[in-house]
C-alpha positions as CSV (number, residue, x, y, z in Angstrom):
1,X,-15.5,-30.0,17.2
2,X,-18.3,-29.4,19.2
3,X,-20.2,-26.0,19.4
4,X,-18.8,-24.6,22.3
5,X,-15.5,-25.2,20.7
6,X,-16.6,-23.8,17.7
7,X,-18.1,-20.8,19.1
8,X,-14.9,-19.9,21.3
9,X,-12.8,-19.8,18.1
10,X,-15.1,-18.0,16.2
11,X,-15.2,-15.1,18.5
12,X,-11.2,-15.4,19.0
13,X,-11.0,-15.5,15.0
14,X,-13.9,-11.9,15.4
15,X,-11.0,-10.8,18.1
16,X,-8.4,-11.3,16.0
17,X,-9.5,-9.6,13.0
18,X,-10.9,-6.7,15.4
19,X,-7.6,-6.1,16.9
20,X,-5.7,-5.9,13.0
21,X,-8.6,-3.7,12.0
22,X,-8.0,-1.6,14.4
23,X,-4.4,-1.5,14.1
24,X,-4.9,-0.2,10.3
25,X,-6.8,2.2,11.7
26,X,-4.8,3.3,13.7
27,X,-1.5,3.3,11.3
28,X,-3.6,5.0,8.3
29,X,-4.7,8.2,10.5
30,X,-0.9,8.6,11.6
31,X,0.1,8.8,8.5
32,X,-2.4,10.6,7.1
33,X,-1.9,13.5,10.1
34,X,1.6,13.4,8.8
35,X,0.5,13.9,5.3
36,X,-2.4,16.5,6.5
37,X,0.6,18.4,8.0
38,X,2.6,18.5,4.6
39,X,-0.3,19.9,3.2
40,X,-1.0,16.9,1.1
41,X,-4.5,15.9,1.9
42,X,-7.3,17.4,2.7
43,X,-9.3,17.8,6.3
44,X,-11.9,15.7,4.8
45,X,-9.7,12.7,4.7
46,X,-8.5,13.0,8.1
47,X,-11.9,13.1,9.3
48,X,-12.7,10.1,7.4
49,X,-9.8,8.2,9.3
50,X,-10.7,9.2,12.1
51,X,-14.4,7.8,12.1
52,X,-12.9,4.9,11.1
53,X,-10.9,4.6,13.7
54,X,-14.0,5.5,15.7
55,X,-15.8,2.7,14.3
56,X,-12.7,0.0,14.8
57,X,-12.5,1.3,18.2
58,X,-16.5,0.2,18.5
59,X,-15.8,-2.8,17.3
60,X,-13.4,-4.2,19.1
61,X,-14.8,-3.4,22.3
62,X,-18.2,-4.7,21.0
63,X,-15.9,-8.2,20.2
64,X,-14.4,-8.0,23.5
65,X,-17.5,-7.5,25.6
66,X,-18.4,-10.9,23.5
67,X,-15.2,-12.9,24.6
């Protein structure tokens, strides 16, 4: 494999993981509005998912840009 090679599937592996990261980021804050809405977690928490989200959402276009 040469490095060109190697480099393309490294950043489609970085894309790949990106993409799922952001995906659980996405799922978690759903269900923690949901939850947040039964009353049983805190504001805190939400805001917590949603900086993660935040920061998934960073990252993959930051993985992207690379492509």
């Amino acid at each position: 494999m040469d490095n060109e090679t190697l480099h393309d599937t490294t950043l489609e592996h970085a894309l790949d993981i990106a993409k799922a990261n952001h995906k659980e980021a996405v799922r978690l804050l759903e269900h923690a509005r949901g939850a947040h809405a039964a009353g049983d977690i805190s504001d805190d928490r939400v805001r917590q998912l949603e900086s993660l989200l935040h920061v998934a959402e960073e990252d993959l276009r930051r993985v992207a840009k690379e492509q």
